[in-house]
Structure formats: C-alpha cells, structure tokens
VEXKOLLUM-458309 format. One record per residue (C-alpha): x, y, z; residue in one letter. Coordinates in Angstrom, 2 decimals, padded with zeros to 5 digits. Example, Ala and Ser with C-alpha at 12.3 -4.5 7.8 and 13.67 -1.06 7.14 Angstrom:
residues 2
<atom xx="012.30" yy="-004.50" zz="007.80" rest="A"/>
<atom xx="013.67" yy="-001.06" zz="007.14" rest="S"/>
end
This chain:
residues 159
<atom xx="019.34" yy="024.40" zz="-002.40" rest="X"/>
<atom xx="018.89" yy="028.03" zz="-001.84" rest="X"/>
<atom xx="018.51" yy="030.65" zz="-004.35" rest="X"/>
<atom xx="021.32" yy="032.78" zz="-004.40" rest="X"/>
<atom xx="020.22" yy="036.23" zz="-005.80" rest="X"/>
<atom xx="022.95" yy="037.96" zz="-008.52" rest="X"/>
<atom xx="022.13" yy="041.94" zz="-008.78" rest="X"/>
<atom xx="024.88" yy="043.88" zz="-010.83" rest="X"/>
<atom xx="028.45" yy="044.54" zz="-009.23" rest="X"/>
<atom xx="029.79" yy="047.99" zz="-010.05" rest="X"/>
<atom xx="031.61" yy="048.39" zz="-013.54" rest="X"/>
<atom xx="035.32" yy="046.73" zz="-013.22" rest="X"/>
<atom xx="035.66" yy="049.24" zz="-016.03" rest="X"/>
<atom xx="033.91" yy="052.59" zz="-016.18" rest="X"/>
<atom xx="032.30" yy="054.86" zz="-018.83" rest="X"/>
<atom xx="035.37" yy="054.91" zz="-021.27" rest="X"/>
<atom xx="035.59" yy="055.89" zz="-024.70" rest="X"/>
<atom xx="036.87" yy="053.32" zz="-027.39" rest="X"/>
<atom xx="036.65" yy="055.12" zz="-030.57" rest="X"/>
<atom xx="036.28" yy="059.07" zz="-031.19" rest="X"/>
<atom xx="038.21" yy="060.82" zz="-034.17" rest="X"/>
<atom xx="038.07" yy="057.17" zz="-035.71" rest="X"/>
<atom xx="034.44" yy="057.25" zz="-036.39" rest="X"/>
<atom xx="034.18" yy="061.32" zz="-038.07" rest="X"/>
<atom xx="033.50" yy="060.61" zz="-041.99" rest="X"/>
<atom xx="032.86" yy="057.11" zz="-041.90" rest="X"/>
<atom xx="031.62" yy="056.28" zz="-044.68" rest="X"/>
<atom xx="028.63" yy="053.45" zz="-045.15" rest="X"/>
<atom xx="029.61" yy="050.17" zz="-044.98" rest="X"/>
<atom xx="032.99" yy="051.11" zz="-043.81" rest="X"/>
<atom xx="034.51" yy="049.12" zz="-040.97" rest="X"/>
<atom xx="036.37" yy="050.60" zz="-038.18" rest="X"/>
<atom xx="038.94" yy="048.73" zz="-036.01" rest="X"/>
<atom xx="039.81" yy="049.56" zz="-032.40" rest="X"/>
<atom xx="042.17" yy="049.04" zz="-029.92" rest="X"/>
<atom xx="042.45" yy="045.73" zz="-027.92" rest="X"/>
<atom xx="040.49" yy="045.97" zz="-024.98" rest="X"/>
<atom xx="042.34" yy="043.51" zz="-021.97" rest="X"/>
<atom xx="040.27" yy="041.22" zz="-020.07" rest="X"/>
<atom xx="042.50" yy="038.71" zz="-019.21" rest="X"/>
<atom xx="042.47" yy="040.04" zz="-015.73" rest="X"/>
<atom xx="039.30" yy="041.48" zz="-014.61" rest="X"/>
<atom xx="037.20" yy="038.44" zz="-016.36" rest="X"/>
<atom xx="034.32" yy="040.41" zz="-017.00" rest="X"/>
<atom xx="031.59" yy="038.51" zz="-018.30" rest="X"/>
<atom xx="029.13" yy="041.70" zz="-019.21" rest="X"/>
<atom xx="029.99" yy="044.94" zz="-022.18" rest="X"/>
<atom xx="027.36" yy="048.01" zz="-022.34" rest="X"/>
<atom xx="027.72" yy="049.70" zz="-025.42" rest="X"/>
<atom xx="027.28" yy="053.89" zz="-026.14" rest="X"/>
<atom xx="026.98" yy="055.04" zz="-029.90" rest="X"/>
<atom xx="026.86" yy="058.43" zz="-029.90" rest="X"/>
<atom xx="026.17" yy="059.52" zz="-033.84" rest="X"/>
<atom xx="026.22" yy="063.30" zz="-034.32" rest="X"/>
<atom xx="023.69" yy="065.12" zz="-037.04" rest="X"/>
<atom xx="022.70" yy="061.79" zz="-038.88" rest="X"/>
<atom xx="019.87" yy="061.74" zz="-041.71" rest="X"/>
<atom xx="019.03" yy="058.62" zz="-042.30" rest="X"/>
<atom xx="015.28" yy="059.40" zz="-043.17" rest="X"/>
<atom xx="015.77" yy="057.95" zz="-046.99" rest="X"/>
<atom xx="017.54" yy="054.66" zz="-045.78" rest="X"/>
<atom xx="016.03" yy="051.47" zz="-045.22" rest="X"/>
<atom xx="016.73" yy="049.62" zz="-041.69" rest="X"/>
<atom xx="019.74" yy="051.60" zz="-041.02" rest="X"/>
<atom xx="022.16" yy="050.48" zz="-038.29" rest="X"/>
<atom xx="025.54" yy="050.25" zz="-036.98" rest="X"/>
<atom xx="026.98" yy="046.48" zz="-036.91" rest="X"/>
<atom xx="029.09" yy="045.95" zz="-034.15" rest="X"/>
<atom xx="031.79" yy="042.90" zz="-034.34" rest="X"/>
<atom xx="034.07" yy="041.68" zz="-031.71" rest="X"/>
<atom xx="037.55" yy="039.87" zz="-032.62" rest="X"/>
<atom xx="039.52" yy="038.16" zz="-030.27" rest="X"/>
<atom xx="042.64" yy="037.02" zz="-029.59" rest="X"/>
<atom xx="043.80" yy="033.91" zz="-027.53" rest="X"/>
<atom xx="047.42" yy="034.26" zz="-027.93" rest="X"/>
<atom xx="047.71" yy="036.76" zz="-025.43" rest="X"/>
<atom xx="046.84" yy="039.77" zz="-028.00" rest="X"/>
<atom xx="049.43" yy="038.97" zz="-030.95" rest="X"/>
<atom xx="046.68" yy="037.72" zz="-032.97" rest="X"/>
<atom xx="043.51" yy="038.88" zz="-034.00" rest="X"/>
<atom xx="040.46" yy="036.88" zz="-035.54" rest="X"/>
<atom xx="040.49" yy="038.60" zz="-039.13" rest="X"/>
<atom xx="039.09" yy="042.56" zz="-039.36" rest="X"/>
<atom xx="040.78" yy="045.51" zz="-041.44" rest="X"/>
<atom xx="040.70" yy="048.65" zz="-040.56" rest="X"/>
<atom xx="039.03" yy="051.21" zz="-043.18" rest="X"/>
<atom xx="037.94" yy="048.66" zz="-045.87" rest="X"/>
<atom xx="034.94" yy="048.46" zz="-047.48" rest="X"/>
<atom xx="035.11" yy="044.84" zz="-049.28" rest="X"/>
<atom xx="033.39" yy="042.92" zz="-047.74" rest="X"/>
<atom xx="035.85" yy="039.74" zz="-048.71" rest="X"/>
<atom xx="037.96" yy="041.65" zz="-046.29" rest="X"/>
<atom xx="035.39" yy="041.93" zz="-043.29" rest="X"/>
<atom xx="035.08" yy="039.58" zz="-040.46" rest="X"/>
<atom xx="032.49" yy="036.51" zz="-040.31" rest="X"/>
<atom xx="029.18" yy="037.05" zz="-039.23" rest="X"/>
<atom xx="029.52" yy="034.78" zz="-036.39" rest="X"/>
<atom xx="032.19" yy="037.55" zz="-035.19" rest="X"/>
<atom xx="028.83" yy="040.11" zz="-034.79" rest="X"/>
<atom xx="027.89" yy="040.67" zz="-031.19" rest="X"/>
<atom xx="025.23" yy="043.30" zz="-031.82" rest="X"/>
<atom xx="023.45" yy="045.05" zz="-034.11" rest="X"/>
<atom xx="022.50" yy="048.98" zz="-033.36" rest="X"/>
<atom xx="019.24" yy="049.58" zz="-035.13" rest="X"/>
<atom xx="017.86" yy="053.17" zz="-034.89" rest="X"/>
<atom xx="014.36" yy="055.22" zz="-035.66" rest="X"/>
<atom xx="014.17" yy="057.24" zz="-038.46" rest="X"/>
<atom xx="013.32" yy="060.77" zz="-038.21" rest="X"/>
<atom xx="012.33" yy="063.11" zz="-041.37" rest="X"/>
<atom xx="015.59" yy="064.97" zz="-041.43" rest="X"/>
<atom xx="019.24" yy="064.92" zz="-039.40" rest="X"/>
<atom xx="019.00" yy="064.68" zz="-035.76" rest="X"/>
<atom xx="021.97" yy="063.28" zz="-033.05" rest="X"/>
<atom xx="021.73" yy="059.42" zz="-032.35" rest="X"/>
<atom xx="022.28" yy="057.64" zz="-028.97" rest="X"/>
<atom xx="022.51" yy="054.08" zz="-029.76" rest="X"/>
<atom xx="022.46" yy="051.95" zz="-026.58" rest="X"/>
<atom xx="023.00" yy="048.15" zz="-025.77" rest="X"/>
<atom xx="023.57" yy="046.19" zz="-022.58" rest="X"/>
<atom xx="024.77" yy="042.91" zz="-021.09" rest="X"/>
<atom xx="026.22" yy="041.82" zz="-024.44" rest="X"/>
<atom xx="028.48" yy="038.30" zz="-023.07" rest="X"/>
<atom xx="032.30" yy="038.93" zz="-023.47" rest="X"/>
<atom xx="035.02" yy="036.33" zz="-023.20" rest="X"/>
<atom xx="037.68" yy="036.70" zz="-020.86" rest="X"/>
<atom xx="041.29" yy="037.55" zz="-022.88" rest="X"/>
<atom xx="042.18" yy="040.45" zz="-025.00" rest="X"/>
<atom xx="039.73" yy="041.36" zz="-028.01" rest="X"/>
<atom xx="039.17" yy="044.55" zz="-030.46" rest="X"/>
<atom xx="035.57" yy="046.22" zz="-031.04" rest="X"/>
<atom xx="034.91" yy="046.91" zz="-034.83" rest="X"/>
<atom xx="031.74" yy="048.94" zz="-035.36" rest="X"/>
<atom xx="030.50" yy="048.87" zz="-039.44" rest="X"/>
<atom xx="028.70" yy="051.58" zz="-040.53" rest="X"/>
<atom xx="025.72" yy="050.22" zz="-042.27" rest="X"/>
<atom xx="023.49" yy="053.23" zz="-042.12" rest="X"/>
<atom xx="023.38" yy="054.09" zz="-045.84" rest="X"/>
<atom xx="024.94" yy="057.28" zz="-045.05" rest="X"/>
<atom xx="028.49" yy="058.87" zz="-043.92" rest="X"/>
<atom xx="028.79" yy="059.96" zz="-040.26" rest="X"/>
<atom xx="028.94" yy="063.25" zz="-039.16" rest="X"/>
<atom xx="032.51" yy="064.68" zz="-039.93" rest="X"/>
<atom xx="033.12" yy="065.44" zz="-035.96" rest="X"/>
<atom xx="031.65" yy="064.63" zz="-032.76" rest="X"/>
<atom xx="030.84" yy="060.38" zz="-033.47" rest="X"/>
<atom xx="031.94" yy="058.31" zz="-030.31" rest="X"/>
<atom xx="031.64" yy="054.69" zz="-028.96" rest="X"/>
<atom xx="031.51" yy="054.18" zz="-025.27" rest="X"/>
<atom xx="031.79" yy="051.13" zz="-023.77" rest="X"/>
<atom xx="031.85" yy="049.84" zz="-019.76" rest="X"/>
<atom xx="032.08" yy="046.19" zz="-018.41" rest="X"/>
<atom xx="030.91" yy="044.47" zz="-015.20" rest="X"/>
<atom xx="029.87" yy="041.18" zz="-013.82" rest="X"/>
<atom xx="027.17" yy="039.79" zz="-011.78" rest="X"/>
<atom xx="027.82" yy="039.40" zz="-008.45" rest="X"/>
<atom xx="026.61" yy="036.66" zz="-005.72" rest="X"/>
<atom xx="025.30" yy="037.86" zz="-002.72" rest="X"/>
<atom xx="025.15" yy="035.08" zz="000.32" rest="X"/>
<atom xx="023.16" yy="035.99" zz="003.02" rest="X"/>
end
C-alpha cells in the first residue's frame, strides 16, 4: 500500500472575522456567543483561530486565558447545544466537554496588545456557534478586541 502524502489544501474559508464590537468591555469570566458558522457544505475538518486582545494587563493575574467553546447544532441550525450570551453564572455556561481550546498567554509587567493563535483545532461538519469566555482576570480593552477564524482540510495528493 502506498503512502499517500496529505499537505494542506487552501482555506475553503478565508481570514474572516467572527466577533468584533462583541468582545470591547468584556468583562472576566463573561461568555460571548457568536453567530452560527455553516459547514454543512464545505465539510471542513480543520478551524485556525486569531484572538486579537487590544491593551491587556494581565501582569497581576494568575494563568490568564481566553476559553474557547464550540456548540453545535444537528438539526440543521434550529438548535444549539446550551451557551448564553453575556452571562456570567456559570450554571448558565456550556459543559466542559463543549471546550475546543484554551488560549493561554505570557504575562508582561504592564498592558501590551495580545495575538492569541491556535491551529488545526477538529470541527464537525453541520452548523455550530464559537463562544470565547473571558477568563483573563481582567475586562478587555473597550475597542479594538477581534476573533478571526479560517477553515480548511487536508488534501490527498496521488501521484
């Protein structure tokens, strides 16, 4: 049986950004809901994520990160696995298994811009919502926060 190599096929969906204006202010431990993202068509099986954090100090705070969940939907996007937008409860946040990736970042000895980056984080096929949780110890910036996200496949090459 021959090995058939699998390098990256281009993005079925570019650079695009998920939430903006959403993010400003958002306070710690606050969870943010997005918009249903479709994949019922382009099957995807790869998501890069982009956290861009503006003027964070999170020098005083220990492990700080942003959690990022994914919810899905199977009923064609009616329903969504449980998430709330904008509460801080956590009886009202979704499971842990619903986590896809945690967003650690440095610390630094005052505020300074974050770029939070992670890559070939598995996605299901259907529709499904991002929900990043702040769990910095801190606010966000009040302007300028944004998450980015692209997804791809692998692609098989035959010779």
């Amino acid at each position: 049986m021959a090995n058939i190599p699998l390098p990256w096929a281009a993005p079925t969906v570019g650079y695009t950004s998920y939430l903006a204006a959403e993010l400003n202010a958002c306070a710690n431990n606050k969870i943010v809901l997005g918009a249903a993202i479709d994949n019922e068509t382009n099957l995807c099986t790869y998501l890069d994520l982009e956290l861009y954090l503006a003027s964070l100090d999170v020098s005083g705070q220990a492990n700080p990160a942003v959690v990022i969940y994914l919810l899905e939907s199977i009923d064609g996007g009616t329903h969504f696995d449980t998430g709330e937008d904008g509460v801080t409860a956590d009886v009202d946040m979704p499971a842990q298994d619903k986590i896809i990736t945690k967003m650690g970042m440095r610390k630094d000895t005052g505020a300074e811009v974050k770029h939070l980056i992670k890559t070939m984080i598995p996605i299901p096929p259907g529709q499904w919502k991002l929900a990043p949780r702040n769990k910095t110890g801190v606010a966000f910036a009040g302007t300028l926060n944004t998450l980015y996200y692209r997804t791809y496949n692998l692609k098989a090459v035959t010779a």
